[in-house]
C-alpha positions in Angstrom: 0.0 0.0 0.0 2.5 2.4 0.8 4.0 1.8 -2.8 1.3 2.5 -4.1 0.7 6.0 -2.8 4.8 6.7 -3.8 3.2 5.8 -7.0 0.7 8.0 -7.3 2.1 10.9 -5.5 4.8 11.1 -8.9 2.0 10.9 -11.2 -0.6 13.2 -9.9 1.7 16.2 -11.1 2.0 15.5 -14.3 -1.4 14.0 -14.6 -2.6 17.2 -13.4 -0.8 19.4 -16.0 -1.6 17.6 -18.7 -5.3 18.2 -17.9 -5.2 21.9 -17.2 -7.2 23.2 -19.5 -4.9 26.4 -21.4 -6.3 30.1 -20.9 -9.2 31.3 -23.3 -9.2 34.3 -24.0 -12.2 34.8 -26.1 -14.1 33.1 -22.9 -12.7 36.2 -20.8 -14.0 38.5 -23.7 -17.5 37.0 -23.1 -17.7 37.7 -20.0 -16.5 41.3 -20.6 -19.2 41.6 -23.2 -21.7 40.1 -20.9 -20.8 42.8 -18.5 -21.6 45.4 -21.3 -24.7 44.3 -22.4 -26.1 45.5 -18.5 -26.0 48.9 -19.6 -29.4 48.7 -21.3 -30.8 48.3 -17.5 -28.4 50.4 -15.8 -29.4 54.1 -15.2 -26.0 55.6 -16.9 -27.2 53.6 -20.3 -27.3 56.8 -22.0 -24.0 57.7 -21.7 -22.6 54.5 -22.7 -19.1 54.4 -24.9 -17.3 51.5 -25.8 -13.7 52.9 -25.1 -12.1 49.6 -26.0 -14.0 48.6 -29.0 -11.5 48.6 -31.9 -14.0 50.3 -34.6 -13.6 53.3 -36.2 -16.8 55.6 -35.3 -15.3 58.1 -37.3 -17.2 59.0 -40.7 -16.3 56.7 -44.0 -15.1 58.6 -46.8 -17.0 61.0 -49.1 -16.0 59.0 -52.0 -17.4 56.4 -50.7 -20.4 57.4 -49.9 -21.3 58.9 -53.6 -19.6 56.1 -55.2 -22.3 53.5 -53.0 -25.4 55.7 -53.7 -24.7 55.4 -57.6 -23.9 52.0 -57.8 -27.3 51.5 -55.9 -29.1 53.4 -58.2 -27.5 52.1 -61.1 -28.5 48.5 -59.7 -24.7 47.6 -59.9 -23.8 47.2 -56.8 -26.1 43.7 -56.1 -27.2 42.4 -59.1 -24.5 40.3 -59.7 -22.8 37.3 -58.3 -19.3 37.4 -58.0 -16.7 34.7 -58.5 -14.1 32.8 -56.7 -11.5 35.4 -56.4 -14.3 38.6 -55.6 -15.4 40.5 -58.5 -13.0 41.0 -60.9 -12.4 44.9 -60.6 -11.9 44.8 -56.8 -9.4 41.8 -57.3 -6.9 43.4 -59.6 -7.4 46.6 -57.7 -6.6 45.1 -54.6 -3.4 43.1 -56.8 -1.6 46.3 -58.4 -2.4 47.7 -55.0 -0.5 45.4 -53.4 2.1 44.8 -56.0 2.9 48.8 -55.3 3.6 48.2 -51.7 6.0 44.8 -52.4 7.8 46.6 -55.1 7.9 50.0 -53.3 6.2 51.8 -56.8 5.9 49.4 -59.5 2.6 48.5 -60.4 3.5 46.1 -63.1 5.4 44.1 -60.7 5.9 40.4 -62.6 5.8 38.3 -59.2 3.8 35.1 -58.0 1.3 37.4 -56.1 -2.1 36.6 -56.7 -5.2 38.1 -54.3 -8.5 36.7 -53.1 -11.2 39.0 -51.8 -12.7 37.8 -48.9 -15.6 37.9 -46.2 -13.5 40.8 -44.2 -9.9 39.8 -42.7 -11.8 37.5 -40.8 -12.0 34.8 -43.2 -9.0 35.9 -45.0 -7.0 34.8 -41.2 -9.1 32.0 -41.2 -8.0 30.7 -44.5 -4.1 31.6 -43.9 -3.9 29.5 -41.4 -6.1 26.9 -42.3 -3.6 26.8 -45.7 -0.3 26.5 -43.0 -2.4 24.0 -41.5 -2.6 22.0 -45.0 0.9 22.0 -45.5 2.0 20.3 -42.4 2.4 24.2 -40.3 2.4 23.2 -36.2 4.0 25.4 -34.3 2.8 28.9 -34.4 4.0 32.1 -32.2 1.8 35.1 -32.0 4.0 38.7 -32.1 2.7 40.2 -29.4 -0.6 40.1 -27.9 -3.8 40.2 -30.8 -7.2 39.7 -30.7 -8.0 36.0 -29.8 -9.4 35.3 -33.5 -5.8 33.8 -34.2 -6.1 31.9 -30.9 -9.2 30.5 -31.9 -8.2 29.2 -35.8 -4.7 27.7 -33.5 -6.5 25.7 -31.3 -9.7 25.1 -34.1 -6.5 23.5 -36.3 -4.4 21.9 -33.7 -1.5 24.1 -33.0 1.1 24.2 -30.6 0.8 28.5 -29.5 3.1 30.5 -27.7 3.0 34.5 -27.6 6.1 36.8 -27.7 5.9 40.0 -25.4 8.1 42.4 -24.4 9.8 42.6 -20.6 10.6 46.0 -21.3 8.0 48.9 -19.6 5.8 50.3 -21.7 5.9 47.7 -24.3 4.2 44.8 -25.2 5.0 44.1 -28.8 9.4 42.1 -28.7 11.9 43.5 -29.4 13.8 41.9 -32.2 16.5 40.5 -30.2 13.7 39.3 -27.6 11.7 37.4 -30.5 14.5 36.3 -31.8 15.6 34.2 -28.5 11.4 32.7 -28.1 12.3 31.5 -32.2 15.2 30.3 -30.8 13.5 28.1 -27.7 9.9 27.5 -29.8 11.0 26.7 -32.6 7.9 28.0 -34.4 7.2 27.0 -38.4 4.6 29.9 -38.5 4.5 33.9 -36.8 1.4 36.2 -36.9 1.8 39.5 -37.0 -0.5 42.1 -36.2 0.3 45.1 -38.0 0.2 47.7 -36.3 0.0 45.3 -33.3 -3.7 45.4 -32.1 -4.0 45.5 -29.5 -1.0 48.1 -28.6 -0.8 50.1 -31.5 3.6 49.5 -32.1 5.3 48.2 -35.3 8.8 47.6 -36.1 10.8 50.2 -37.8 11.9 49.0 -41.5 15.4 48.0 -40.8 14.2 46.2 -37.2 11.3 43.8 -39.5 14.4 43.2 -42.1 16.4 41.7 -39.5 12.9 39.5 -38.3 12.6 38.7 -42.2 16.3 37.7 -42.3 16.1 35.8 -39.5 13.1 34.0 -40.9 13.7 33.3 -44.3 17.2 31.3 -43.4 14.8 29.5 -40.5 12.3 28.7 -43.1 9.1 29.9 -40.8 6.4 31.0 -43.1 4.3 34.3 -41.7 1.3 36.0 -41.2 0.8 39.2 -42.1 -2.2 41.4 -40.1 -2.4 45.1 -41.8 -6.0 45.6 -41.4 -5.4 48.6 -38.6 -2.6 49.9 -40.9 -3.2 54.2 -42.3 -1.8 53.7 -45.7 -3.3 57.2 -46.0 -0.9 58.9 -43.3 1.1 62.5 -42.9 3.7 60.2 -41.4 5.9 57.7 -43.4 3.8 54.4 -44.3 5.7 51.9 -42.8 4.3 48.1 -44.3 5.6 44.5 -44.6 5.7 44.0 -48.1 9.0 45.5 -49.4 10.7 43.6 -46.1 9.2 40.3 -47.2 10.6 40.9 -51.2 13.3 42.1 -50.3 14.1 38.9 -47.9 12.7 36.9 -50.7 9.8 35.6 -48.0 7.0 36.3 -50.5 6.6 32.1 -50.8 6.4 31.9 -47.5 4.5 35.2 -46.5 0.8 35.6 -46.3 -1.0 39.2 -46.1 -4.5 39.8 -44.8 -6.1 43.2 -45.0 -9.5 44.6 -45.0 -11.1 48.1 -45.6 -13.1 47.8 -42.3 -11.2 50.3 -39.8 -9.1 52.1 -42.3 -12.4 53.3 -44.2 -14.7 52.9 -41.5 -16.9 50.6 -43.2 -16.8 47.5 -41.1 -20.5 46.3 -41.6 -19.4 45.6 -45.7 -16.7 42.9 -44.4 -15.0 43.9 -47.4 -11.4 41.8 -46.7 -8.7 39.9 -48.6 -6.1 37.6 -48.5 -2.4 38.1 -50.8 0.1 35.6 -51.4 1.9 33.1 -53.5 -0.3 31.0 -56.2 -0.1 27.8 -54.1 -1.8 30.0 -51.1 -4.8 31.3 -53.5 -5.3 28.2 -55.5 -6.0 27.0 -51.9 -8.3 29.9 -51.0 -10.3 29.3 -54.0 -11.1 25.3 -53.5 -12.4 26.7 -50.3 -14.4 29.6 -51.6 -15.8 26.7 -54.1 -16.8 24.5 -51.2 -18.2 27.3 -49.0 -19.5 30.4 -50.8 -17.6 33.2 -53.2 -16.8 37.0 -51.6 -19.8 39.1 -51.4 -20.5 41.8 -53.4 -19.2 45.4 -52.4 -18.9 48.7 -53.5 -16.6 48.1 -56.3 -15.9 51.5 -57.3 -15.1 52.8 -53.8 -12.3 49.8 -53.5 -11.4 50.2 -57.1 -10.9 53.9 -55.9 -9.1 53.8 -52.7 -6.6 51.4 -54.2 -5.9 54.1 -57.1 -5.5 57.0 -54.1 -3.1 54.6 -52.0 -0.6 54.2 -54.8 -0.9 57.8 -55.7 -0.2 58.9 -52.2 2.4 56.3 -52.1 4.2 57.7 -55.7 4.6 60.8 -54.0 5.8 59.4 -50.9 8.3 57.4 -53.1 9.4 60.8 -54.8 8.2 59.2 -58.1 7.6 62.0 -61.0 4.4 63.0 -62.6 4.3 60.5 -65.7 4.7 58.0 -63.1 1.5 58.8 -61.3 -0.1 59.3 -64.9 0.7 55.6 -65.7 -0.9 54.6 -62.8 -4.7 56.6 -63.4 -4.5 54.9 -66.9 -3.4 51.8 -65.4 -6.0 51.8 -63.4 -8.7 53.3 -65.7 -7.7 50.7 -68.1 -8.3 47.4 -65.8 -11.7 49.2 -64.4 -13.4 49.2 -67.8 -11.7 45.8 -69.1 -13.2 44.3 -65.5 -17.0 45.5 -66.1 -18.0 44.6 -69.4 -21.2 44.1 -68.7 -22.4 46.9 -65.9 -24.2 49.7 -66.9 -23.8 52.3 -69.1 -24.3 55.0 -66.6 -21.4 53.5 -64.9 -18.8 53.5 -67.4 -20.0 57.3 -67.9 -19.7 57.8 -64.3 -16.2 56.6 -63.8 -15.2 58.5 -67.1 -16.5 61.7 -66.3 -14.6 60.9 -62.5 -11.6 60.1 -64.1 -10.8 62.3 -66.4 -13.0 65.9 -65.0 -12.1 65.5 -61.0 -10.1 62.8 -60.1 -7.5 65.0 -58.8 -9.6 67.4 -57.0 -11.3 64.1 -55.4 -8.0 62.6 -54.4 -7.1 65.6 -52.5 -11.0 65.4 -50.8 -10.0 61.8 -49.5 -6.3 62.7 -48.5 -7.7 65.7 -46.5 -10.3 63.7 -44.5 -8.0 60.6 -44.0 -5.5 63.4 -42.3 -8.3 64.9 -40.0 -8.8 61.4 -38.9 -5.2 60.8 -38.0 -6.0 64.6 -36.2 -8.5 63.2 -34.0 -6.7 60.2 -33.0 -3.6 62.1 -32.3 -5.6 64.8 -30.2 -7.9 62.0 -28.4 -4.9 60.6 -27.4 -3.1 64.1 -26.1 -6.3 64.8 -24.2 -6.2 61.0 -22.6 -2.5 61.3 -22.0 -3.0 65.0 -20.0 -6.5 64.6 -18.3 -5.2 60.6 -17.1 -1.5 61.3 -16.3 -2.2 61.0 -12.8 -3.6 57.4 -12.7 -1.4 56.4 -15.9 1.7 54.0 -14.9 2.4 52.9 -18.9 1.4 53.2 -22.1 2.7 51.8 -25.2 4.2 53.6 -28.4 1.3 54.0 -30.8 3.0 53.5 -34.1 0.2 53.1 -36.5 -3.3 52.4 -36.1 -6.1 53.8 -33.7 -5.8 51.2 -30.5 -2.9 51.1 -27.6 -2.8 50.2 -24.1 -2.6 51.6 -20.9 -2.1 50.8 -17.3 -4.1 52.8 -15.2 -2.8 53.1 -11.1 -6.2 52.8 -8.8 -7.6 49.7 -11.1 -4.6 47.4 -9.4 -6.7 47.1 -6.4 -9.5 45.6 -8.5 -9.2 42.4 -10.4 -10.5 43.0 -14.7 -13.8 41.4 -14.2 -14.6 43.6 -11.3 -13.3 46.8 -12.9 -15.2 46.5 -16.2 -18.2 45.6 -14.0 -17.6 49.0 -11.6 -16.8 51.3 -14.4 -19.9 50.4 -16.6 -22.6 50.5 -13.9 -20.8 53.6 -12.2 -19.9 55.5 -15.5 -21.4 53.4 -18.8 -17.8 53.1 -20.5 -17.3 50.0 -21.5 -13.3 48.3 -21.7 -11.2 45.4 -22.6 -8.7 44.1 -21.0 -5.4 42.2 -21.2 -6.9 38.8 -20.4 -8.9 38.9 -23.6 -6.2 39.5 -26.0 -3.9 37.1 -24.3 -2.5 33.6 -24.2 -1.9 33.6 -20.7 -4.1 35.2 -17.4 -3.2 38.6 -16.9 -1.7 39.5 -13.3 -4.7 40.7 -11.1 -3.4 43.3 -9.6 -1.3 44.5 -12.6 -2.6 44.7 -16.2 -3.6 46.6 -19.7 -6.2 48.1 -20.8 -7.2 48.6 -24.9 -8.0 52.2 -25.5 -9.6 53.2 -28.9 -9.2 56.3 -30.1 -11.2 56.5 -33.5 -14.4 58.6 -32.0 -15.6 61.5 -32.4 -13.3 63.8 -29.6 -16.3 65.6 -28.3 -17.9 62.2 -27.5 -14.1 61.0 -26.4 -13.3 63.9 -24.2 -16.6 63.8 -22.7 -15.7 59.9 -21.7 -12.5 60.5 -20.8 -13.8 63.6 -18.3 -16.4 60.6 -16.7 -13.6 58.3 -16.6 -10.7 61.0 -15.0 -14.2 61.5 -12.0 -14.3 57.7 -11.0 -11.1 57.0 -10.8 -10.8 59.6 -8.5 -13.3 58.6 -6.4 -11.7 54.8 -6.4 -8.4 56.3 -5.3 -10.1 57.9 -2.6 -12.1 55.1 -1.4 -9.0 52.6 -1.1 -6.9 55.6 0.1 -9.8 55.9 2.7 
């Protein structure tokens, strides 16, 4: 008997880990959501804000907006199915788009790139790692914490998962020289990045990701790409993956998804797609087959904002006016040769847009995708100055709209009982680290995701509400 107990007492351990279920972070998200949905019986419903929420409440384009209202009353923009690959003139938008950014200007790039649109970057993540999955991918490490989607398609496909995060303060996104020692002990065959990282908002700088896709291509680990926060449309340098991974010569092993959901602020049109080598897409398409094809969307809009990217790009690039030229016809070319067979008020539409205002409209859509970059920059300065007492860190928002922040009187409360206190106290409404982790955040010590793509009278009203209770809370455990 007392063998036996010996026996059992060295097994238990082990038994016990292999049992423990891992951390699930779109569980924790639940629950936060659950908490949220109170608000519609709580007195302070009407001043409810999702601060956390990842969307941009800011207004889509004007370009869009015409653009939508004559395809509706044209009847072209659902009376048609589309096919595998997304209707046609969205597609090879989307490809000479893309085959800008790889080439860093040239749009007649002769690569293996070929593009699928999808149901938003949703499916488009979905399908990347579902491919990685076909080919015998195990291993994957997540670049710094992201929402749990890519948690979810790991564990829906059998992956082995590890995150890499920073140790450093006010970081959360590795370093390269600390994601290059969890390569070293993982041993990953796959790493997703989010792009600007969601949820902190940081990126590499060009010459840091050259020395990730070095590092990579003599490892042989394939990647995931995430751009779908990324402001192509930016006062700043763009800074995005593409040249890094030509350059490297990754693009066989590198997979982009994108969307047009926060950068256009149209997420209810899940307009997304998926970019990569042949052997990727020929695999996206069996799927779309099996499944269903993209939806329609607003083809000239997309069709559009590709053509003002690469425009605002050649003049980023310092390319000279016959340059940008090439591209309009380029463009205006593939846009008639795609839509054969829409209507005749459409082709005089995007004619009489093309060759009368284009410029003028170009200009229209730089100008507002600047404000919005204003807003978030002054959201984020009125956060910064009306919080700094109660802020302890904050990551470096590189690109994007979303970052984090550690706030001082909320490491006396655990995160369920803070985003349960702040909504029925205040109606704001937050995520926190536990939701966009692999692992259980400390209690007493841990982020939270603030969004800053909202109107700033709505913002700095929020941000005034949020400033009074956690005054009060330091007064009450100070008490």
């Amino acid at each position: 008997m007392k063998h036996f107990f010996l026996r059992i007492s060295r097994i238990l351990p082990h038994a016990w880990k292999q049992r423990a279920k891992p951390w699930n972070p779109n569980q924790f998200l639940s629950k936060q959501f659950g908490i949220h949905a109170e608000v519609f019986h709580l007195p302070v419903r009407d001043d409810y804000m999702m601060l956390s929420s990842g969307v941009n409440h800011l207004s889509a384009p004007t370009i869009w907006k015409e653009t939508m209202q004559k395809e509706i009353e044209e009847d072209f923009l659902y009376q048609r199915y589309t096919s595998m690959d997304g209707f046609q003139t969205a597609n090879y938008a989307v490809k000479l788009y893309e085959r800008f950014l790889f080439s860093r200007g040239n749009i007649s790039l002769k690569a293996n790139l070929e593009v699928c649109m999808t149901i938003g970057a949703s499916q488009a993540a979905s399908l990347a790692v579902a491919y990685l999955h076909s080919i015998g991918k195990k291993r994957m490490l997540l670049v710094g914490m992201t929402y749990p989607l890519y948690m979810t398609l790991g564990n829906e496909y059998g992956y082995q998962m590890r995150e890499s995060r920073s140790a450093l303060p006010n970081r959360d996104m590795p370093t390269v020289s600390e994601l290059k020692v969890d390569i070293e002990q993982f041993k990953p065959d796959v790493l997703v990045f989010t792009y600007p990282c969601n949820p902190s908002g940081e990126k590499y700088q060009d010459e840091e990701l050259d020395q990730i896709m070095q590092t990579l291509y003599q490892k042989g680990i394939y990647c995931i790409f995430d751009c779908v926060c990324n402001m192509i449309l930016s006062e700043k340098d763009v800074t995005v993956p593409e040249p890094m991974i030509m350059e490297n010569k990754m693009m066989r092993k590198s997979i982009i998804v994108n969307s047009f959901s926060k950068t256009e602020s149209v997420p209810g049109f899940r307009i997304g797609y998926i970019a990569g080598h042949y052997d990727v897409i020929q695999f996206v398409r069996s799927k779309q087959v099996s499944i269903m094809n993209p939806p329609n969307m607003p083809t000239i809009a997309v069709w559009i904002t590709m053509l003002f990217r690469c425009l605002h790009l050649s003049e980023q690039y310092g390319q000279a006016e016959r340059v940008r030229e090439r591209i309009i016809l380029c463009f205006k070319r593939m846009f008639f040769v795609t839509t054969v067979l829409c209507p005749q008020p459409i082709w005089d539409y995007v004619t009489e847009l093309v060759d009368e205002r284009l410029f003028d409209e170009y200009k229209k859509y730089r100008e507002e995708m600047y404000a919005k970059e204003t807003v978030f920059a002054s959201n984020k300065e009125y956060f910064s100055k009306k919080l700094s007492p109660y802020l302890t860190a904050s990551t470096e928002m590189d690109g994007g709209f979303n970052y984090l922040v550690k706030l001082k009187p909320c490491s006396k409360l655990g995160e369920l009982e803070f985003c349960k206190d702040l909504l029925q106290k205040t109606g704001i409404a937050i995520f926190t680290e536990s939701g966009f982790a692999l692992t259980k955040a400390k209690e007493n010590d841990y982020w939270v995701r603030i969004s800053l793509a909202a109107p700033s009278d709505i913002f700095e009203k929020t941000i005034d509400r949020l400033y009074l209770y956690l005054s009060e809370l330091e007064k009450h455990f100070n008490s």
